[in-house]
C-alpha positions in Angstrom: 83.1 142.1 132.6 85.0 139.4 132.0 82.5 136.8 131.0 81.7 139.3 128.3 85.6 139.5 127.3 85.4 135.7 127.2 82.0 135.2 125.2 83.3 137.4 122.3 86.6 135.7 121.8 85.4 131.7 122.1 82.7 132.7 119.7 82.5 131.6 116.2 82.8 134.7 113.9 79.8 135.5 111.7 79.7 136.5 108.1 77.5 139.6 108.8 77.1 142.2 111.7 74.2 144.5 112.0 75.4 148.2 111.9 73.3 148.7 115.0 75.6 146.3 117.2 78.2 148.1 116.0 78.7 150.3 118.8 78.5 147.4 121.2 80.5 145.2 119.3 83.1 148.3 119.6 82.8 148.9 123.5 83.3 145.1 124.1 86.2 144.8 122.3 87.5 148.7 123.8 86.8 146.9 127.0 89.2 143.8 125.9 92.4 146.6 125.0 92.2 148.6 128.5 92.2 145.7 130.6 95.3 143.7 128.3 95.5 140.1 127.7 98.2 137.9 126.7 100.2 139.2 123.4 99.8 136.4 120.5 101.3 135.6 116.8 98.6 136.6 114.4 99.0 134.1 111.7 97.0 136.1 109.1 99.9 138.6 109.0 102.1 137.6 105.7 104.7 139.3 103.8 103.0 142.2 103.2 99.3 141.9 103.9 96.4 140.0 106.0 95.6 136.8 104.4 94.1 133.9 106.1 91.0 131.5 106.8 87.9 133.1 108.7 87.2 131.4 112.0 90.8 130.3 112.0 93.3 133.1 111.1 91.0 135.9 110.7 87.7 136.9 112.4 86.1 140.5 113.8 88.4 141.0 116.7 91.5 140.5 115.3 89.9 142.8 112.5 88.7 145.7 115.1 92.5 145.3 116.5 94.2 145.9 113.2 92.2 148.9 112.7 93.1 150.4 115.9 96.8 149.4 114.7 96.7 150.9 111.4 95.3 154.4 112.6 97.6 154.5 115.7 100.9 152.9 113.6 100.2 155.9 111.0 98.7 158.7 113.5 95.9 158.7 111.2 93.3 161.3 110.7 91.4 160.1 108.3 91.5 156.4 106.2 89.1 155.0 103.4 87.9 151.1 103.7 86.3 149.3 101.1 85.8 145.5 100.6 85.2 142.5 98.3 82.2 140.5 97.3 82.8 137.6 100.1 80.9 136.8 102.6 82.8 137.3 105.2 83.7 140.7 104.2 80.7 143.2 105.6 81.2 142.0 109.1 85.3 142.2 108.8 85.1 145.5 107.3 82.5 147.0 109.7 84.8 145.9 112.8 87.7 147.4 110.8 85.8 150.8 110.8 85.1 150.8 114.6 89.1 149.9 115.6 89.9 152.9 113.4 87.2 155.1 114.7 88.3 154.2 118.5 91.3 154.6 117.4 90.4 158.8 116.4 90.5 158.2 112.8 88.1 159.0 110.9 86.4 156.4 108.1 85.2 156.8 104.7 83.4 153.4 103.4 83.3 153.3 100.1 81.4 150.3 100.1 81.6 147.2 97.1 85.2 147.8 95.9 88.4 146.6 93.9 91.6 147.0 95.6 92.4 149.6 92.9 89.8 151.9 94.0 91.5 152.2 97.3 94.3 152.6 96.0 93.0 155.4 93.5 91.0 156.8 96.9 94.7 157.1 98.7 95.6 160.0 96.1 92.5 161.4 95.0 91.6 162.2 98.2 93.0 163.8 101.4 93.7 160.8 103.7 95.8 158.9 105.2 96.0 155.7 103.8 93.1 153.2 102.8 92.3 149.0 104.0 90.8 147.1 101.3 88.9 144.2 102.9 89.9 141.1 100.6 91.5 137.8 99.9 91.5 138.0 96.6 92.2 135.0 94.3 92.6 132.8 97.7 89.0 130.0 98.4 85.9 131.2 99.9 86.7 130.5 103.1 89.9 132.6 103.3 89.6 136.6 103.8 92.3 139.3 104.7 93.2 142.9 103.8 95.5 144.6 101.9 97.3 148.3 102.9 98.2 151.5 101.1 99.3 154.7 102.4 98.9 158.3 101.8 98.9 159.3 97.9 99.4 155.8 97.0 102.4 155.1 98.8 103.0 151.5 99.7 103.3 150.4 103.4 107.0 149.8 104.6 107.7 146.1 105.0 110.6 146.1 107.2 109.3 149.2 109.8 105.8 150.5 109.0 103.8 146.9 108.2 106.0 145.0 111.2 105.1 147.9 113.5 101.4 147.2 112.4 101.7 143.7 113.4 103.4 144.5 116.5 100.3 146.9 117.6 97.8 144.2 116.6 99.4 141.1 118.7 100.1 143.2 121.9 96.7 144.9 122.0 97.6 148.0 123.9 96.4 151.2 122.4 96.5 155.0 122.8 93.5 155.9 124.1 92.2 158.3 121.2 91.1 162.4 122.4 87.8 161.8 120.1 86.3 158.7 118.5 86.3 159.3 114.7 83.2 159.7 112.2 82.1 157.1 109.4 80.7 158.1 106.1 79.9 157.0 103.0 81.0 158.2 99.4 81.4 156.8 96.1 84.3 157.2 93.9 83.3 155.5 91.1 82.7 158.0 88.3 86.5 160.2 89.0 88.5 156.6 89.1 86.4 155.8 85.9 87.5 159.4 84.0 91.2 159.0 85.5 91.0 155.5 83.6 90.0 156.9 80.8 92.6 160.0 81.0 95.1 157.3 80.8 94.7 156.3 77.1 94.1 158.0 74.0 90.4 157.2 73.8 89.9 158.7 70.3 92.1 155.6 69.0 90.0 153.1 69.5 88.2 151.1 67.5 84.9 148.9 67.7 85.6 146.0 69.2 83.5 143.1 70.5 84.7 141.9 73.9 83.5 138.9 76.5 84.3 140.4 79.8 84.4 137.6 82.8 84.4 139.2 86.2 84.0 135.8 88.1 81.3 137.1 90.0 83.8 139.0 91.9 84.3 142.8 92.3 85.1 143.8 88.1 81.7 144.3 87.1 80.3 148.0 88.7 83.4 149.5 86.9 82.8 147.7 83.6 79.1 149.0 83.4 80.1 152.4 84.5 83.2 152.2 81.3 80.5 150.8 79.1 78.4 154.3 79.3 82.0 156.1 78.3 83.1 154.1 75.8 80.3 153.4 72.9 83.1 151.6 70.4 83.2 148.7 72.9 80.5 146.3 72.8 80.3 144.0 76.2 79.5 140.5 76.9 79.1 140.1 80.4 80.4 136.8 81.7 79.6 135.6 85.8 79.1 139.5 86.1 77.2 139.7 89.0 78.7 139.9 92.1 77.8 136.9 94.4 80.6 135.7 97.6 79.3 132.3 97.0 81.4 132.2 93.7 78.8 129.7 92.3 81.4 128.9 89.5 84.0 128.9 91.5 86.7 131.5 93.3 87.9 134.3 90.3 91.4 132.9 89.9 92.2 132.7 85.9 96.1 131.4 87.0 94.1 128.4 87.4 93.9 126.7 83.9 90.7 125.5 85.2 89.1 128.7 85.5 89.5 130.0 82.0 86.8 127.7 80.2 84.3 130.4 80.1 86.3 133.3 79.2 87.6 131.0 76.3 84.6 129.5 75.5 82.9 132.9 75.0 85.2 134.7 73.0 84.8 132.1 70.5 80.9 131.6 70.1 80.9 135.1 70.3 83.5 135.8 67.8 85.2 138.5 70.4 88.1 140.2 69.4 89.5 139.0 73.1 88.1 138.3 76.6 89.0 139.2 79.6 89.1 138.0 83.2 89.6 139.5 86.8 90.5 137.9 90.1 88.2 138.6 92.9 89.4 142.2 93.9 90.4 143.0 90.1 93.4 144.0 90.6 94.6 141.2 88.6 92.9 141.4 84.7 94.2 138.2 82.3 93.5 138.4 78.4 92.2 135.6 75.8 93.3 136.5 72.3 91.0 136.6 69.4 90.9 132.6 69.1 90.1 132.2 72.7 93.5 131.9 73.8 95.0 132.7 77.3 97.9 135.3 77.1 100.7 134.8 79.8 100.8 137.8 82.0 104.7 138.1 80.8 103.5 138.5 77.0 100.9 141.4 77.9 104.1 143.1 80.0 106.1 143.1 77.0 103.5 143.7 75.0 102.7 147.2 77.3 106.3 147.8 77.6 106.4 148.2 74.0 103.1 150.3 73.8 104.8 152.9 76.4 107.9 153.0 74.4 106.1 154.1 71.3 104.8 156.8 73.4 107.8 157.9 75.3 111.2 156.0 74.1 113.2 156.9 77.4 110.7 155.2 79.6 112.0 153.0 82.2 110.6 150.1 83.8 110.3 147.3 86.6 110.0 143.6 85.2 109.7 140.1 87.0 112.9 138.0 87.6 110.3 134.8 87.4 109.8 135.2 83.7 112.2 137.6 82.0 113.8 136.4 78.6 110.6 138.0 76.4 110.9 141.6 78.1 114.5 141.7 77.9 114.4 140.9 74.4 112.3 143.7 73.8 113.6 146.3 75.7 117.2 145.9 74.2 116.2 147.1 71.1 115.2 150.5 72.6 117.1 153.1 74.7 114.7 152.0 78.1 116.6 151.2 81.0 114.8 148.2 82.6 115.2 146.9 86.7 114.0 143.7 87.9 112.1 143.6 91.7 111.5 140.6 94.2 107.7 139.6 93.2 105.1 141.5 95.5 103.2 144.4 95.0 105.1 146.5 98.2 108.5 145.7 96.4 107.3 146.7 93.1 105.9 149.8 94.1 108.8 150.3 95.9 110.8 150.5 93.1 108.7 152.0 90.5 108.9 155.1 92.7 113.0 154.5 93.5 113.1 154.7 89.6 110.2 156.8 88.4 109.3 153.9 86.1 106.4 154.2 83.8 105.1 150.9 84.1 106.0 147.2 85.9 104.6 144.4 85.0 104.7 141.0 86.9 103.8 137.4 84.9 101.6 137.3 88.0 99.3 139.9 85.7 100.4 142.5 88.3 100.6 145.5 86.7 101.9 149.1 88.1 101.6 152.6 86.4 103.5 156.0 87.2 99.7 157.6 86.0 98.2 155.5 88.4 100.5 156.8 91.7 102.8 153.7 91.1 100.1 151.2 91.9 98.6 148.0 90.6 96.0 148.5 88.2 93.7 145.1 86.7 91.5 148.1 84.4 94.1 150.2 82.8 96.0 146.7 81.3 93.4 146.3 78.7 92.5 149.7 77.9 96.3 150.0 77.0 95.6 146.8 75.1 92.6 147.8 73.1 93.8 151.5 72.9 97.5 149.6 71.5 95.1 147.1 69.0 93.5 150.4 67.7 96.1 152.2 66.6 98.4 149.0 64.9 95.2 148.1 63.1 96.5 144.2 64.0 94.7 141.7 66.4 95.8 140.6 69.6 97.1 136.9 68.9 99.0 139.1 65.5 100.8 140.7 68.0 101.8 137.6 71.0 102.2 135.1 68.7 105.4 136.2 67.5 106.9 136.7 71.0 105.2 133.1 72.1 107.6 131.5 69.5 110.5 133.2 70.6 110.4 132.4 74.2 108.3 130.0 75.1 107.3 129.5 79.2 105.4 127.3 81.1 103.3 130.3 82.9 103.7 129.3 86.9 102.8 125.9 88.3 102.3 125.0 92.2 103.3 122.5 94.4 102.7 121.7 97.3 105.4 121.3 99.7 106.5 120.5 103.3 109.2 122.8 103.4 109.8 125.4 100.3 113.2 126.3 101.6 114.2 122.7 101.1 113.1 122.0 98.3 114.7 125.0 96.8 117.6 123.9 98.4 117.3 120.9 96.9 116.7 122.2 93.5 119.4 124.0 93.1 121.9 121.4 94.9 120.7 119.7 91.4 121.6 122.4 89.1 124.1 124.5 90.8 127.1 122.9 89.3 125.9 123.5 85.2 124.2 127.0 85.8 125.4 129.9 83.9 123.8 132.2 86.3 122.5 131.6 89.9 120.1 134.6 91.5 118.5 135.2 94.5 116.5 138.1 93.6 113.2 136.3 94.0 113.6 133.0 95.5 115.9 131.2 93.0 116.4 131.7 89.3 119.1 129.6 87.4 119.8 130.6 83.8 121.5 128.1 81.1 122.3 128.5 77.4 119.1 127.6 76.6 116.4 127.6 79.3 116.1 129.3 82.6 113.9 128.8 85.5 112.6 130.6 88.5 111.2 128.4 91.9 110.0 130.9 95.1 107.7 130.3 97.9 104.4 131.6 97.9 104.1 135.5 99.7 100.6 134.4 100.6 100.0 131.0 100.1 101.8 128.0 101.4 103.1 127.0 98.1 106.4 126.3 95.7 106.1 128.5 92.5 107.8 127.2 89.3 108.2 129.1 86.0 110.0 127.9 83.3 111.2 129.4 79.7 113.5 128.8 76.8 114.8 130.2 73.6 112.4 129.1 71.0 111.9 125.4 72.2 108.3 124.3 73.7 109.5 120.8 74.0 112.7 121.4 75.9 110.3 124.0 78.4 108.1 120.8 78.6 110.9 118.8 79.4 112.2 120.6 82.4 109.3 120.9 84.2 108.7 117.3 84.2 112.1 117.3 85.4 112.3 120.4 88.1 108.6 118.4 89.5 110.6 114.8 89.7 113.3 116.9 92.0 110.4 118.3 94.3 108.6 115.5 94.4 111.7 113.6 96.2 111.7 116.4 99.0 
């Protein structure tokens, strides 16, 4: 028995497991929790999710264990699972299912999904929470999962998630009265029509628009809203999924990965593109001219859209980039909060303040219609439904706000030690700051400019984003000069 223990955990993890192993698989690793082993850090825990490399951080037994955690940590009767286009994925997500089963949960797979549609799964049907198997924007190499609760309701950090982990590293579990089903549904046309409910469809207009999917996740739900909505003509960009992400991992934060969004738009004369991360829970616009729109443009741009619809709407915004949304939400009667970066905190808070909408500069966007959660398909049906009614175009409508507070969107950097370097940052600046926040790593503001720098909640990286009042040269100017500081670290 215990050269079996052994074999399974020296092995190198493979990208695919036949269903018919499953079973075995299952008993072996059973076999591994009743007779206990050594309790270990499980580096693919993060802030608020499982993110790490496969083989390394991540592999099918550390899955199976954090689906026995997740059924046991929330007495689970019944969770839905779901997973990305990576390779990887399958085999995680299918020793996912058995933990939970063993665990007396019952599974529903909905098979190829976006994080959204677990989300949407959470409150449109009765369980207990849902496990989308993904890793998002991070390289091919790299998987991990992300958590939601009943109705939508976001995982506690500081009890729920870190009794999760717990579970998972000391590998003891309940044994369960009845091992739980698994079976199959799709969910694809109700999350389409609550999309749709969303927006005033009757408003749009026709449009032309180059849709970019990455090869990720995006494109079953854009050819199931193409049937719906006969005003909007599609040209399909990477749209077929494929985990080898032949032109490269969906990340359009990545100035490098925008080329073909941009690119289209203009030999297609689109009225504007749009691009998805790998799960698509993440969608970043191109305007009209093939122009990338900063994610803190389309929040103001959306915060203005809900407050023509309802001008006592309040919302979440993002302490990284904030001058533009302020601006715009002082000249109605909104009340506005700002949230540490993260989708847990942001959800958090939309439901602490019943906001309408959140948006990070991250291209994280939450809705109140969508149970509080992130949505990367509702931000440009707002858009289009917006575009229809002003009769203007999209670059009309950011350029104005583009002059008036120009940013740098984020950069990276690479670090030893972010809390140093922040450290070290603000050792710089403290002494001339207006304003000095810790809401989100560290923000200073000054008469002019203003600048947020925060580690990475998934990634071991140094954020910087940097804006002004009305002066692209002086933004230009400080991030060569925030960079010189780091690079000194």
């Amino acid at each position: 028995m215990q050269s079996r223990k052994n074999s399974y955990e020296n092995r190198k993890p493979i990208v695919r497991i036949d269903r018919n192993n499953l079973r075995c698989l299952s008993k072996r690793l059973l076999i591994c929790t009743i007779k206990g082993r050594p309790q270990i850090t499980l580096s693919c825990f993060k802030t608020y999710d499982v993110r790490g490399r496969v083989g390394h951080d991540l592999d099918e037994s550390i899955a199976y264990r954090i689906g026995r955690a997740f059924a046991q940590s929330l007495n689970a009767r019944k969770i839905v699972v779901g997973c990305d286009v990576r390779l990887s994925s399958p085999a995680l997500k299918a020793a996912l299912a058995e933990g939970l089963r063993d665990a007396g949960s019952d599974v529903i797979d909905l098979g190829l999904t976006g994080t959204e549609e677990i989300y949407f799964a959470s409150f449109h049907l009765d369980v207990d929470g849902g496990i989308e198997v993904t890793a998002s924007h991070n390289p091919a190499d790299y998987n991990g999962m992300k958590f939601v609760g009943k109705s939508g309701r976001p995982i506690r950090i500081r009890d729920e998630f870190v009794h999760l982990k717990e579970l998972a590293e000391g590998n003891v579990f309940k044994d369960a009265a009845k091992r739980g089903n698994l079976t199959s549904q799709s969910l694809l046309e109700p999350y389409c029509r609550h999309l749709l409910g969303c927006i005033d469809v009757g408003s749009l207009r026709p449009m032309r628009i180059v849709v970019d999917s990455g090869n990720g996740a995006a494109g079953h739900v854009i050819d199931a809203l193409e049937g719906l909505l006969p005003q909007l003509h599609f040209v399909k960009v990477n749209h077929v999924p494929n985990g080898y992400f032949p032109n490269g991992v969906p990340n359009p934060l990545l100035p490098e990965r925008r080329s073909d969004t941009s690119k289209e738009v203009k030999r297609h004369k689109a009225d504007l593109g749009i691009a998805w991360d790998g799960d698509f829970d993440r969608c970043f616009l191109f305007d009209n001219a093939g122009e990338y729109v900063s994610g803190c443009y389309l929040a103001g741009l959306l915060m203005q859209a809900f407050n023509a619809k309802d001008p006592t709407s309040r919302f979440i915004i993002d302490p990284r980039l904030l001058w533009n949304t302020r601006d715009i939400l002082q000249h109605v009667p909104s009340r506005s909060f700002t949230s540490r970066t993260g989708h847990t905190f942001f959800k958090e808070h939309m439901r602490d303040f019943d906001a309408i909408y959140g948006g990070e500069s991250s291209s994280h966007h939450y809705f109140r219609d969508f149970a509080y959660c992130d949505s990367g398909m509702l931000p440009w049906l707002l858009v289009v439904e917006h575009l229809g009614k002003s009769g203007k175009s999209l670059r009309e409508v950011i350029e104005e706000r583009k002059a008036l507070f120009p940013c740098s969107d984020e950069i990276n950097f690479k670090v030893v030690s972010t809390d140093a370097a922040i450290a070290h940052v603000l050792a710089h600046y403290r002494k001339i700051a207006k304003v000095i926040d810790f809401t989100d790593g560290l923000s200073l503001e000054f008469d002019t400019w203003r600048f947020n720098l925060r580690g990475s909640n998934t990634e071991p990286l140094l954020r910087l984003n940097v804006e002004s009042r009305g002066d692209t040269k002086l933004v230009a100017e400080k991030v060569d000069e925030i960079a010189a500081l780091i690079g000194t670290v």
